[in-house]
Every structure is written in structure tokens, then in C-alpha cells.
C-alpha positions as CSV (number, residue, x, y, z in Angstrom):
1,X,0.0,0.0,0.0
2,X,1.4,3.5,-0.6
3,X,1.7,5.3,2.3
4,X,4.2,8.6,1.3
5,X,3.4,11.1,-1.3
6,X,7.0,12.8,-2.4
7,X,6.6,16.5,-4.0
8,X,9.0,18.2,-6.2
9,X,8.7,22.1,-5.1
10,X,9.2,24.1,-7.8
11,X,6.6,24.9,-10.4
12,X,4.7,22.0,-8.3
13,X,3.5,23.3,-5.1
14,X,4.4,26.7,-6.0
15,X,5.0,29.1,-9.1
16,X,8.8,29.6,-9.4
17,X,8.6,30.7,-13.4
18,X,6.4,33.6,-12.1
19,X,8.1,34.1,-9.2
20,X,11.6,34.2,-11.0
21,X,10.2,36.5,-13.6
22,X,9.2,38.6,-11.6
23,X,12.6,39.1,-10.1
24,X,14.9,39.4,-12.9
25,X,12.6,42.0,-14.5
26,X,12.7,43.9,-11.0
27,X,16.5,43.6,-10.9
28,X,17.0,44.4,-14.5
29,X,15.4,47.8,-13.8
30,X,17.8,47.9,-11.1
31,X,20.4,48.0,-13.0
32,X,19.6,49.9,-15.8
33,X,18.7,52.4,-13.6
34,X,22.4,52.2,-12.1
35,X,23.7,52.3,-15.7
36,X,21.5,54.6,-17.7
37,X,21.4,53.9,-21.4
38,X,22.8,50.4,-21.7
39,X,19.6,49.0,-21.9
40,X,20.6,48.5,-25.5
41,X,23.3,46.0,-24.4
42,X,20.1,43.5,-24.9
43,X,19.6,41.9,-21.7
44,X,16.3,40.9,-21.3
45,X,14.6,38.5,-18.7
46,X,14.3,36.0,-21.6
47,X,17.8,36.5,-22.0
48,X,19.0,35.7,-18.5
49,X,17.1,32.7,-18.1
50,X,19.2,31.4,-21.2
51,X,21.9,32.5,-19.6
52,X,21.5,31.0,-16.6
53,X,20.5,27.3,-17.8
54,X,24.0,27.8,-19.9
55,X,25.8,28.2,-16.7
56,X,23.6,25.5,-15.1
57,X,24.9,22.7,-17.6
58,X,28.6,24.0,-17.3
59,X,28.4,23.3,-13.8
60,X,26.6,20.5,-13.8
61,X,27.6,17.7,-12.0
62,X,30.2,20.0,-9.8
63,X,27.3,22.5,-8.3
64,X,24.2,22.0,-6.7
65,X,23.1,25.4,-5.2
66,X,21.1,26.7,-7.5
67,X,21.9,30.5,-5.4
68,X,25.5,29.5,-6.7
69,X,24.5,29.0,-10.2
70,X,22.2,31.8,-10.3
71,X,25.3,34.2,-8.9
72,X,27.8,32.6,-12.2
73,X,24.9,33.6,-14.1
74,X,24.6,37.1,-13.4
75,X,28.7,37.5,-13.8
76,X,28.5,35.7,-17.0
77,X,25.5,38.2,-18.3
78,X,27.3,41.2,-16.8
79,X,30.7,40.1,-18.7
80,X,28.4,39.5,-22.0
81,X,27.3,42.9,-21.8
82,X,30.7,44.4,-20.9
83,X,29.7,45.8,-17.8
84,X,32.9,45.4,-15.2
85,X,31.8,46.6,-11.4
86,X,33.5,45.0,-8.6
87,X,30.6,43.3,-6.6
88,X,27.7,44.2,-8.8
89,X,26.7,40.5,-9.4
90,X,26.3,39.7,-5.7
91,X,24.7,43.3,-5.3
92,X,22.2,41.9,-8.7
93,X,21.7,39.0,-6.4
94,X,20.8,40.1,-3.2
95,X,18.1,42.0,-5.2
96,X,17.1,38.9,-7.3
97,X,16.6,37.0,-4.5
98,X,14.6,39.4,-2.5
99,X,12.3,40.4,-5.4
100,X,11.8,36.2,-5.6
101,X,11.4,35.9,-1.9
102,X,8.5,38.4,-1.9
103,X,6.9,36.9,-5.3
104,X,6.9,33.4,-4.7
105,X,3.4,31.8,-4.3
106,X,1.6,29.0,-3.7
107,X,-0.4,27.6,-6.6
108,X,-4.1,27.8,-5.6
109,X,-4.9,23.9,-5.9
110,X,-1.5,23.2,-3.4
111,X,-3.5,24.1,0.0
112,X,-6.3,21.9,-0.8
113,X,-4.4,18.9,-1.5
114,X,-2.4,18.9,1.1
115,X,-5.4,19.3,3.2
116,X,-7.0,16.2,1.2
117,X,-3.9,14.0,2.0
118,X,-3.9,14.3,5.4
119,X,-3.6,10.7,5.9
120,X,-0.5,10.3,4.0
121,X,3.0,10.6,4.8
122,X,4.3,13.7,2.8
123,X,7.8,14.9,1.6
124,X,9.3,17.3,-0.4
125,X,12.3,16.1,-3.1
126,X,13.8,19.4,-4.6
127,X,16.5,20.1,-6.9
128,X,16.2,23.8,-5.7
129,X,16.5,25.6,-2.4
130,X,12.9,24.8,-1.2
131,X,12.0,26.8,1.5
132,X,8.6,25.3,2.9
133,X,8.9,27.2,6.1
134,X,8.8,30.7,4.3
135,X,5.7,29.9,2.2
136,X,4.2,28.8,5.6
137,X,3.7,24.7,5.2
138,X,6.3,23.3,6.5
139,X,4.4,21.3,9.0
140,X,2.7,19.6,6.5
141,X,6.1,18.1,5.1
142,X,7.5,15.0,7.3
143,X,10.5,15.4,5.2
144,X,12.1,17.9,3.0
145,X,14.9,16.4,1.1
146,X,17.3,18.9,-1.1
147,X,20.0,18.1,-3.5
148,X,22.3,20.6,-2.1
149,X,22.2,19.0,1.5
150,X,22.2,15.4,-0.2
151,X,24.9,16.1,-2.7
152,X,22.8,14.6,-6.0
153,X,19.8,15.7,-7.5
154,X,17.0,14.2,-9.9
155,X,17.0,12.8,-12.3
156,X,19.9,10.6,-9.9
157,X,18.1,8.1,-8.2
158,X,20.2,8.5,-5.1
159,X,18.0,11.4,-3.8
160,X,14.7,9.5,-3.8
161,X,16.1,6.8,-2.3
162,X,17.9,9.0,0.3
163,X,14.1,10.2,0.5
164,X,13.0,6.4,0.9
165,X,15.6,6.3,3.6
166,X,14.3,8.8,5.8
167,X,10.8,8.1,5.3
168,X,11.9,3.9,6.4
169,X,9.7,2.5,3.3
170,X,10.3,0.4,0.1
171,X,9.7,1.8,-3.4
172,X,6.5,0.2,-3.7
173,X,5.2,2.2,-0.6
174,X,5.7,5.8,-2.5
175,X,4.9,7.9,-5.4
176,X,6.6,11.1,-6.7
177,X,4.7,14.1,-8.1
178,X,6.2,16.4,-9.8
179,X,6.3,18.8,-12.9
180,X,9.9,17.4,-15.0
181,X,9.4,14.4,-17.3
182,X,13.5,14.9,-17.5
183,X,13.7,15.5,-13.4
184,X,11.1,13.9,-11.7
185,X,9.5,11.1,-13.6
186,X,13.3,9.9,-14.8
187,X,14.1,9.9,-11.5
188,X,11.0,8.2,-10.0
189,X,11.6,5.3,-12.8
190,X,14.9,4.6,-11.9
191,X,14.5,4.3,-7.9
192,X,12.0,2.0,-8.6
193,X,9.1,4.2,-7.8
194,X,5.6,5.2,-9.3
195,X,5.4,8.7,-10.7
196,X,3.0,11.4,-10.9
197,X,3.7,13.7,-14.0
198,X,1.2,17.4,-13.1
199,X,0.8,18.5,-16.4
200,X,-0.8,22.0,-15.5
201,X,-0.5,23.0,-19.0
202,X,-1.5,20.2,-20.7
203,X,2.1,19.9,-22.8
204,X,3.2,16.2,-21.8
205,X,3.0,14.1,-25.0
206,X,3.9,10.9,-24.7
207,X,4.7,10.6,-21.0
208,X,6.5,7.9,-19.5
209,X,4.8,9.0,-16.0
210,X,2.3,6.3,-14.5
211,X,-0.2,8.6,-14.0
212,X,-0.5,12.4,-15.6
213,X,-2.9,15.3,-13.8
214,X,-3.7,18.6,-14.7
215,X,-4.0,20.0,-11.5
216,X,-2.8,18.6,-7.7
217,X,-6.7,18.5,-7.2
218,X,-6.7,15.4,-8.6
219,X,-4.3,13.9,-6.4
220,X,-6.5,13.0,-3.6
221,X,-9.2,11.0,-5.5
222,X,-5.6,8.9,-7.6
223,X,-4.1,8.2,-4.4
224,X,-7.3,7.2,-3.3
225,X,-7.4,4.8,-6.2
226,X,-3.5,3.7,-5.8
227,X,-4.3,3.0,-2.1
């Protein structure tokens, strides 16, 4: 019988993409408004999101804090741009991270699952710096499991079954929800465990998930069917 529900964080139970939008374009005023009339150096929000997932696979493997990876990412876009200030990156990301900090939010259909799975175990298996506490829901998490503090993240097995560990249960006894086909349904497959692909935008074609939702409202009544 499955007894623990294990959450991915971002873009699952919350909406980072907002959130992180939201915070470059805040910062990018920032600094245009430090350095008037380079605006035409091009850097965009779209732009440092490419930016950043460039960084992220050049350190892949050798960094796991995505704060780390998000600094090297604002270096590299200020070198691109041929803007050299001593400091300004970590300056950029003190702001970044405040702006994000104050945009984050739950999605609406998070609360009401959570409150619908009251009789399951629940955890949190992040690739990111998941903070349940901040967003207030923290006590409805038995476990919070991070790659940073586990030193391997999804799709590497080794995290869920770190997870697994903690939780004292067999594959067979949990499912995975999450919003990566890539992340969390690759990693789900290879510990051995069932996966739940949340398909809020309905773009999964093709899914190798076991089960695919549109919304975490659904969870309750599939569990309820796994179960």
C-alpha cells in the first residue's frame, strides 16, 4: 500500500517561473537604472534565463546550489554585456533574491491537496533551495529532502532513495509528483518508484509517468485509487 506522497517544489506546489520573472525583471530595472542607457546591451529577462541554464549545464555535475548557479549567471550576463563593477553580481543577487522571496506563491490547488492528503505521509524532493517554512507549510512536510544537502539531484536516483531512507519505506510504498518528465519522472523510474507527472499545462505528449494530472486537485481521489 502507498503510504508517502513525495513532492518536487518548484513549479509543483508553488509558481517559481512567475516568481523568477518577476525578479529578474525587477532587478534588470535595477540595474539599468544604475547604468543609464545600456539597456541596449540587450539583456532581457528571456535573455537571462538562457543565460542561466547555460551556466547550469557547465556546472553540472560539480554544483548543486542553484543560489551558486544563479550568482555565475549574473557575472556571466554582466561580462556579456561588458559591464565590469566589482561586486555588482552579488549586489544583482541580493536584489534577485529578495524580489523572488516576496513573489513566490503557492499555486491555488497546493493548500487543498495537502489538506486532502492528510492521511499520508508527505515529503518534499527538490532540486532547488525549497523553503517550505517561508511559504508557511512546513508542517505539512515530514521530510524535506534537497540536493544541495544530499549532494545529487533528480534525475539521480540516489536522492529518492535517500528520500526512501528517511521516510523507512520500500519503493513500492511511494509515489513522486512532480512537474519534470526529464527531473522527476526519470528519477522516479529509476529508484523504482511510481510517478505522478502534473501536467498543469497540458504539454506532456507521450509521457513515460504512471499517472499524468492537470491539477494537484486530482491527487487526492488517484491516491485514493492507488491506495
Amino acid at each position: 500500500m502507498v503510504s508517502v506522497v513525495l513532492f518536487d517544489a518548484d513549479d509543483t506546489l508553488w509558481d517559481f517561473q512567475g516568481a523568477m520573472r518577476e525578479a529578474l525583471h525587477a532587478m534588470l530595472e535595477e540595474l539599468w537604472t544604475a547604468f543609464p542607457g545600456r539597456e541596449s546591451a540587450g539583456l532581457t529577462v528571456d535573455r537571462m534565463i538562457a543565460i542561466r541554464d547555460r551556466v547550469a549545464v557547465e556546472l553540472e555535475g560539480r554544483v548543486l546550489d542553484m543560489a551558486v548557479i544563479r550568482l555565475a549567471s549574473f557575472e556571466r550576463a554582466l561580462e556579456e554585456v561588458g559591464i565590469v563593477q566589482a561586486g555588482l553580481a552579488a549586489e544583482l543577487g541580493a536584489s534577485y533574491f529578495s524580489h523572488q522571496a516576496h513573489s513566490l506563491r503557492l499555486f491555488d490547488d497546493t493548500l487543498p491537496a495537502l489538506d486532502a492528503l492528510a492521511g499520508w505521509r508527505l515529503g518534499v524532493v527538490s532540486n532547488g533551495n525549497a523553503d517550505v517554512a517561508r511559504l508557511g507549510i512546513a508542517e505539512r512536510f515530514e521530510s524535506v529532502v534537497r540536493a544541495v544537502d544530499v549532494g545529487v539531484g533528480k534525475p539521480d536516483p540516489a536522492i529518492i532513495e535517500y528520500a526512501l531512507e528517511r521516510f523507512g519505506v520500500s519503493p513500492n510504498e511511494a509515489v513522486l509528483v512532480g512537474d519534470s518528465e526529464e527531473a522527476d519522472v526519470e528519477a522516479a523510474k529509476a529508484a523504482g518508484i511510481r510517478s505522478v507527472l502534473l501536467d498543469r499545462y497540458d504539454r506532456a505528449v507521450g509521457s513515460a509517468a504512471d499517472w499524468v494530472i492537470g491539477s494537484l486537485t486530482e491527487l487526492p481521489a488517484l491516491m485514493a485509487q492507488i491506495s
